[in-house]
N, C-alpha and C positions, 0 to 999 in steps of 0.2 A: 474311212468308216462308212458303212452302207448303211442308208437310211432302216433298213431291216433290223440293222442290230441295233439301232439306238444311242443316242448322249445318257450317260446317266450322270447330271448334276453333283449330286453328292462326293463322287468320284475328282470333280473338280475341287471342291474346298477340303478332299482328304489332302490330294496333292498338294495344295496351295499350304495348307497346313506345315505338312511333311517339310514343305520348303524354309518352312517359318517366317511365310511373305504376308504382310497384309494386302486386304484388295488394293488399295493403290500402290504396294510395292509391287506386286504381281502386273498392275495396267499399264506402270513404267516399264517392267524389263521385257512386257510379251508388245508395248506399245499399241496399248485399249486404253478407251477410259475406264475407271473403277465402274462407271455407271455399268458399263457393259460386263464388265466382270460379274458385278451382281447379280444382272438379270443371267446371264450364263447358270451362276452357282444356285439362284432360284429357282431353274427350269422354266424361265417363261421365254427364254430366247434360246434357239439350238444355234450355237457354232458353227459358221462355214469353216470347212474341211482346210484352207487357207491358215482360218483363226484359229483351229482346232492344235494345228502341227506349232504353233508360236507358242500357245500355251502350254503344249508338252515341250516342247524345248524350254520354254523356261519355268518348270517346273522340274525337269529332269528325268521323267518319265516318256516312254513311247504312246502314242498314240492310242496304241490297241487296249493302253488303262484305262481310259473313257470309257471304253466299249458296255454297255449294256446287255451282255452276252446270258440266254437262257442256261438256267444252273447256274451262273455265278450268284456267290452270295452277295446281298446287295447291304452295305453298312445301313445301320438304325438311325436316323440322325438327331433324335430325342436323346439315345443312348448315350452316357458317357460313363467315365471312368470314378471311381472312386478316390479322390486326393484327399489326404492328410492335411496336406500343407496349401487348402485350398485361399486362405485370406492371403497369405503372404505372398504367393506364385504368380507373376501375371498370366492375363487369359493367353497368349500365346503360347507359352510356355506349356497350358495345360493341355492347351490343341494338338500340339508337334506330338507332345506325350500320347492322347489320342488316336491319331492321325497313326503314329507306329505301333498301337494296339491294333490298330484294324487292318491294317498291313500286315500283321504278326496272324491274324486270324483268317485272313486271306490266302496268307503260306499252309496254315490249318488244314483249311480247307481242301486246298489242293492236294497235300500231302494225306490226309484222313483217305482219299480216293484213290491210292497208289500202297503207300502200306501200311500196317495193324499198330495204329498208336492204341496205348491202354486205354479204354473206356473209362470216364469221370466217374470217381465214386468217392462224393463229398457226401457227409452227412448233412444232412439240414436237419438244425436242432436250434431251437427259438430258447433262449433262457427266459425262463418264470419270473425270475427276479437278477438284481445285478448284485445279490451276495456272492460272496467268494465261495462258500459251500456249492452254488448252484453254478458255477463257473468250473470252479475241480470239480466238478462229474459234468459235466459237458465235454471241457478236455480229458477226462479219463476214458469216457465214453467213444472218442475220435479215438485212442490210442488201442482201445479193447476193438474197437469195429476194424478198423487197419490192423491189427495184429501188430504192435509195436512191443518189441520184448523189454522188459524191465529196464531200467535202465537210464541213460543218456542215448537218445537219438543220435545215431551214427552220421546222418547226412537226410538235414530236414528239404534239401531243395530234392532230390535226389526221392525220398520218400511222397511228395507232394508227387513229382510225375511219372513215379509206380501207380500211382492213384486216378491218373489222367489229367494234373494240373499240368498246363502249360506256364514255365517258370522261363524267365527272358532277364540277361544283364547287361542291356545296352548300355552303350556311352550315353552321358544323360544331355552331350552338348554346352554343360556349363549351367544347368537348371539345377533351382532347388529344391526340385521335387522330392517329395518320399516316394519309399514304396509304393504301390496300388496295386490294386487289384479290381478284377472287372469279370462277370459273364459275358458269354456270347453262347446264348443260345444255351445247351446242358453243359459246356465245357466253359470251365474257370481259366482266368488266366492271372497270374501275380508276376510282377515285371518291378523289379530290384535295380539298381544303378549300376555300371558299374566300375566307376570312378571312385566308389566306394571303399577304398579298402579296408572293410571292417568288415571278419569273419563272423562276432559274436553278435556285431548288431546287424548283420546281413540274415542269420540262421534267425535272431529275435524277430527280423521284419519279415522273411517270410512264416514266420509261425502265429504273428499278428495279421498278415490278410487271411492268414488259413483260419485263423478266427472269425475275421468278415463273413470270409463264405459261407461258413457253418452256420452263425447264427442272425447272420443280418440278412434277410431277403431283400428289402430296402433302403437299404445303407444310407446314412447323413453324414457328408465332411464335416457340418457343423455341429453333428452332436455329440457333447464328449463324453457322452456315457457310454456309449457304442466304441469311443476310443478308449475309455476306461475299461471297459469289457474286454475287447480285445491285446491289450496289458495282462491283463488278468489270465485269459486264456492262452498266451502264447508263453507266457512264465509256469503255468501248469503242466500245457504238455510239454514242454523239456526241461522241467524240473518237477516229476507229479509228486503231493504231500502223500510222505507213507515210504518215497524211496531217497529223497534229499536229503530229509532229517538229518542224519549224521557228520552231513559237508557241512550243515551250516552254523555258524558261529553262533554261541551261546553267549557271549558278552563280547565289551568292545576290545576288538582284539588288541592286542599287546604285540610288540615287535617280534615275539617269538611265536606268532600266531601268523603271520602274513603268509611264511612259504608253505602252511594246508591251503589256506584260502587260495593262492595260486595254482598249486595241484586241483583244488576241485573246479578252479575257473578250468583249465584244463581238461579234466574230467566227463566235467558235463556241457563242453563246449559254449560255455557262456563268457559272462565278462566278469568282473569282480562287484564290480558296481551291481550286476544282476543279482549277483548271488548273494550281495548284503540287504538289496531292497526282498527279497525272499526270503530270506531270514527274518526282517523284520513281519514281513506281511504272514508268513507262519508262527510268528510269534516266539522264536529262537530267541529274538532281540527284542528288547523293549525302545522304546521311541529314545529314549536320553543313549543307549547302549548303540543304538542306528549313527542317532548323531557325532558318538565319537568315534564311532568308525570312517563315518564321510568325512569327519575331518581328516583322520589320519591317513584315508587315501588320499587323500589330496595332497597335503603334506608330504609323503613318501612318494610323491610322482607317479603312481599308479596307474592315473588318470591319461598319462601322457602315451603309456605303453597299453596300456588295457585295448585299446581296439583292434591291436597288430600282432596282440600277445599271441594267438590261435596260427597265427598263417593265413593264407590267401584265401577269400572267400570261395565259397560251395559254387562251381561252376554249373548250370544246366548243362543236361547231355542229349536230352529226349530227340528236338527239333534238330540239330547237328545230327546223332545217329539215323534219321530216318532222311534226311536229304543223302548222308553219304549211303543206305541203303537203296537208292534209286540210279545211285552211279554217276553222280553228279558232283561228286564234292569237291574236284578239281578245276569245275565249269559253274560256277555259282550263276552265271548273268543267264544261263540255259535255264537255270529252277526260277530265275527270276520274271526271264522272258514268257515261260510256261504258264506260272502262278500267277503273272501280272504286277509284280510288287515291288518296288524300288533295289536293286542289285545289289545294293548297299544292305539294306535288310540281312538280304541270305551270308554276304561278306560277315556279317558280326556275327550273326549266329554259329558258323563255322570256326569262326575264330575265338569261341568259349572256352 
């Protein structure tokens, strides 16, 4: 690395991150002390070019990731991700998560300067209040502004990056993360697990950060009325009041009721479980009429099959199509060497 181009610090604790090393598991395998690590990942000590190749090998990244290169984007390091499941999660866990958000945005990057991804077109709309009135025309409003025909939404990941979301279903590693979602800059990203295999609460979670985006500028993991909101708004737009009405159960259903309520979990790509908590919050069901419906999915096993009922989750295609529109998609480590971004990255995107 030539002193011209520069250490860029941050670049070391993304990697360090990505590896899911703490500083002293890092000063063990690169054989530093943590003390030095620190001062590295602070920017008050520059790496001799000796130390610099230890840390990339034991990070698993090449050299030229460090590099402070004019035009590259340079990560936020205030900025972080929005997690759900921020109490329960350790902080490592959130970082790794991180750490392949800005590695995801760094393929972005790269790719945005080679060929035409769809231009971001999120509404931003602040709700007035957190009634469900003002909830249903927020997501009515996403549905009219995107042009979304009546209906059940055919393919909500699929619809997000016609719109310019970048939508990601890594391996999660064995974390408990949720969903999130995060900006960078005018471009959204929403990144799904995908160890997951739940169609209906894969299509719910991403219709829950596409609530984020829209209406939270500022987003709080800790605030659950912002999680309550976006409940609200991701059961709207794919199920809007005015077009569900008729799926949904008018009392607690009775044995000879289950295979509608199947068909319409079916239908409208949801789960069963959705469809009765929507019922009731429409007011189909009244609260004693809800609860003996929970019962009796529980009881009839519904519960067991309800995540699987749909088929495999809604894959992303966006970032996959535009690496293999470069000519690349049989050389992943060539897009990686380019971009700068761990080889592994562009492997999973490819393999969606």
């Amino acid at each position: 690395m030539s002193d011209s181009v520069g250490f860029d610090p941050r670049r070391l604790t993304l990697a360090r991150w990505s590896a899911h090393l703490t500083k002293r598991e890092l000063a063990e395998r690169s054989g530093l002390s943590p003390a030095s690590i620190t001062q590295y990942e602070a920017g008050r000590t520059l790496p001799p070019p000796a130390t610099l190749a230890k840390l990339a090998l034991a990070v698993g990244v090449p050299i030229r990731y460090f590099e402070r290169l004019p035009g590259r984007r340079r990560p936020d390091p205030a900025a972080r991700s929005f997690f759900r499941s921020l109490r329960s999660t350790p902080q490592r866990d959130r970082d790794r998560a991180d750490a392949f958000a800005e590695h995801v945005f760094d393929l972005v990057d790269y790719l945005d300067q080679r060929v035409t991804l769809p231009g971001p077109d999120v509404p931003q709309i602040s709700p007035h209040s957190s009634s469900r009135e003002e909830i249903e025309r927020i997501a009515d409003e996403v549905r009219h502004e995107w042009q979304v025909p009546d209906g059940p939404i055919a393919n909500v990941v699929r619809l997000l990056e016609a719109h310019g979301v970048v939508v990601v279903r890594p391996d999660s590693g064995g974390t408990k993360l949720d969903a999130f979602s995060r900006w960078f800059g005018e471009r959204p990203l929403v990144l799904l697990w995908a160890d997951k295999q739940d169609k209906a609460r894969s299509r719910f979670d991403a219709a829950h950060e596409l609530g984020h985006l829209v209406m939270h500028s500022d987003p709080d993991p800790l605030d659950r009325e912002q999680e309550r909101q976006a409940n609200m708004f991701a059961s709207a737009l794919l199920m809007p009041d005015g077009q569900v009405g008729r799926h949904l159960p008018r009392r607690a259903p009775a044995p000879r009721d289950w295979p509608l309520i199947l068909a319409s979990r079916k239908h409208w790509g949801i789960s069963a479980k959705a469809l009765l908590y929507r019922a009731r919050e429409l007011g189909a069901l009244n609260e004693t009429g809800f609860r003996r419906a929970m019962i009796a999915y529980n009881q009839r096993g519904i519960q067991n099959e309800d995540g699987a009922a749909l088929g495999p989750p809604e894959a992303p295609l966006l970032l996959a199509r535009a690496i293999q529109a470069l000519g690349h998609s049989e050389d992943p480590e060539s897009v990686a060497s380019e971009a700068l971004v761990p080889p592994s990255l562009v492997e999973d995107l490819l393999a969606e």
